[in-house]
N, C-alpha and C positions, 0 to 999 in steps of 0.2 A: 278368904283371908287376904287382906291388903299388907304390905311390907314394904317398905325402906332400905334399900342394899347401901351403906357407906363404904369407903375401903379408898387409899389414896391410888394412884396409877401401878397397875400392876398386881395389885391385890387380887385381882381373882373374879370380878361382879361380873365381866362377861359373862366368862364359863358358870359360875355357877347361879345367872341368872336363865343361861340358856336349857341349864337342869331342872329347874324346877318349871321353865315351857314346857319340854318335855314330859317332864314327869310326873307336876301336874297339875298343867292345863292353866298354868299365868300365863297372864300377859303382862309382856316389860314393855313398859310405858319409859323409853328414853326419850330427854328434852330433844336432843340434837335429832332423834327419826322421825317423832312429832313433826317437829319443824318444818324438817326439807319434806314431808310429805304433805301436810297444808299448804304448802306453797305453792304447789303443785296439782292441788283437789282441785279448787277454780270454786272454793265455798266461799261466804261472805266471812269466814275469820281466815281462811286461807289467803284471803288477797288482802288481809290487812296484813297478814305477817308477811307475804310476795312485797308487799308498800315498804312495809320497816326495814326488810332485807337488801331493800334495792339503793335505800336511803343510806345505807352502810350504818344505823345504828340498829340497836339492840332493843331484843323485844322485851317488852312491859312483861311483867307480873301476871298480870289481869290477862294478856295473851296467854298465857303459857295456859293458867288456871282454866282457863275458857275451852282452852284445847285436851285438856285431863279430864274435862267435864263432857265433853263430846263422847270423848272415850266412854268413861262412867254409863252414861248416859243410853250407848248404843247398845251395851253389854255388861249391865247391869249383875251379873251373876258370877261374873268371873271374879279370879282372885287376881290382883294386879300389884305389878313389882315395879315401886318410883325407882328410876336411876336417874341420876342426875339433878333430881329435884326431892326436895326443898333442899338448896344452897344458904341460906340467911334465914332467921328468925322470924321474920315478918312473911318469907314464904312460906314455915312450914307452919305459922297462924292461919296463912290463907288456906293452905291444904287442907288442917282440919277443920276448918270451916264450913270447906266446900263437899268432903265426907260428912260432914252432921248433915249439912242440906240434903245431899244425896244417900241418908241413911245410913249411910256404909261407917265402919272405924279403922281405926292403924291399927293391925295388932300388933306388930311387932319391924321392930330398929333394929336390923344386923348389924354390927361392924364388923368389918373383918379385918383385924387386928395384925400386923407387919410390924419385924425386925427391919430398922432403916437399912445397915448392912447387907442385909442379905436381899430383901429386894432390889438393892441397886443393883446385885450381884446378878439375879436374876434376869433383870429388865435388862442391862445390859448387852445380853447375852439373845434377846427376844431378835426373833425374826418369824413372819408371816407367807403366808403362802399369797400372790400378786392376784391368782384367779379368786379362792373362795373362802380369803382370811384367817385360815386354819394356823394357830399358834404353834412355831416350833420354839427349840431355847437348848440353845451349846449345852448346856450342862444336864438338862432331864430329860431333853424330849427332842434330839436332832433333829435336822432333817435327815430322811433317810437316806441308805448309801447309794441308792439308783437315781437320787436327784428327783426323787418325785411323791409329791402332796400324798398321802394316805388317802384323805376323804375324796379328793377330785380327779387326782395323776398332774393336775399340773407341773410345771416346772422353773416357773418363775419366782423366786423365794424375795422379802425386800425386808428393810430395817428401817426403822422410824428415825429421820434426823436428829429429832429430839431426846432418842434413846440414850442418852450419855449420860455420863457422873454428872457432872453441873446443872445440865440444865433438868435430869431427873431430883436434884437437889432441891433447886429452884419451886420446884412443883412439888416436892413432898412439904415446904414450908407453906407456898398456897394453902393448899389442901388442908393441913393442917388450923393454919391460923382461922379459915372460911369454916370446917366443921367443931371446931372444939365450942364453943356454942350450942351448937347442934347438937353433941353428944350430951352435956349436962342439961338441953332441954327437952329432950325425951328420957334420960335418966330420970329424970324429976318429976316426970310423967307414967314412969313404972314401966314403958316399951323398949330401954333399950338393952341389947344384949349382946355380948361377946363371942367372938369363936377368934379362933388364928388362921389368918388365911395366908401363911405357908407354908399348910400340911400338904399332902398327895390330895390330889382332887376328890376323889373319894372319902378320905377324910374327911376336907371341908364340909362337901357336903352331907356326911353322915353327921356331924356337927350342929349344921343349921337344920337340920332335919330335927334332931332334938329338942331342938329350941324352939322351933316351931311349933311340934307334937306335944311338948312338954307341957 
């Protein structure tokens, strides 16, 4: 099963992209891990996109696709989770495009559906752990009272500069303007489907579980 996790900042695709790795046996295929890992391999698309990086602009289309297709291509049998991609119309053309070639389909568009309010209220509130990115947040999930990471022991906690009212504003308009598109072009395609993503984690994911299995 291949899928599409939507949801604007703070929505939840992490975590519950990192559940269904877990649980069972995707692989999440983000733009931004692609990248700085290609860059890095020393293959012939990896030092095109080392070229374009270095040039300070932005990679083509056709890169990105070329590199989902590696993916596809080396592991054939898995079930894989796009994040980050298709952003535009014309990418998620190429995306199924590049699934017909390679046999495979979309079956299914998550969105995971957010109260503006309360996300801000959330994000806001977000702080990570500095060693091994472990998500804590003032209001559901402190950090603990001995000052230290649950999964790692670290004790370095940090907050995203960007984590404020305005400039999370900023970015739920993004976000929005960029997928609203996207949501009535797999609507229109019969893949795409809802859940709320700020229930309790368990929830969510009991959610998209259904959606999936249903």
């Amino acid at each position: 099963m291949n899928i599409i996790l939507l949801g604007p900042p703070g929505a939840g695709k992490g975590t519950q992209a990192r559940i269904l790795v877990e649980e069972r046996g995707m692989v999440q295929l983000s733009t931004g891990d692609m990248l700085r890992e290609a860059k890095d391999s020393g293959t012939e698309m990896g030092n095109k996109v080392a070229e374009v990086m270095a040039r300070g602009e932005l990679v083509t289309d056709e890169i990105v696709i070329g590199l989902i297709r590696e993916k596809l291509e080396a592991d054939p049998n898995r079930g894989y989770i796009f994040d980050g991609f298709p952003r535009t119309l014309k990418q998620a053309d190429a995306l199924a495009e590049l699934l017909a070639e390679e046999g495979q389909t979309l079956d299914r568009v998550v969105e995971l559906r957010v109260n503006d309010e309360a996300l801000v209220e959330r994000i806001t509130a977000r702080s990570t752990c500095g060693n091994c990115g472990e998500v804590y947040n003032d209001l559901t999930k402190p950090i603990p009272a001995d000052g230290k990471c649950t999964k790692c022991g670290g004790t370095e906690f940090k907050r995203r500069a960007d984590d404020n009212e305005d400039s999370l504003r900023k970015r739920l308009m993004e976000y929005y303007k960029q997928t609203s598109p996207l949501i009535g072009y797999y609507y229109a395609k019969g893949q795409h489907c809802r859940v709320d993503g700020l229930g309790e984690i368990d929830s969510v994911k009991a959610a998209i579980a259904e959606k999936l299995d249903g």
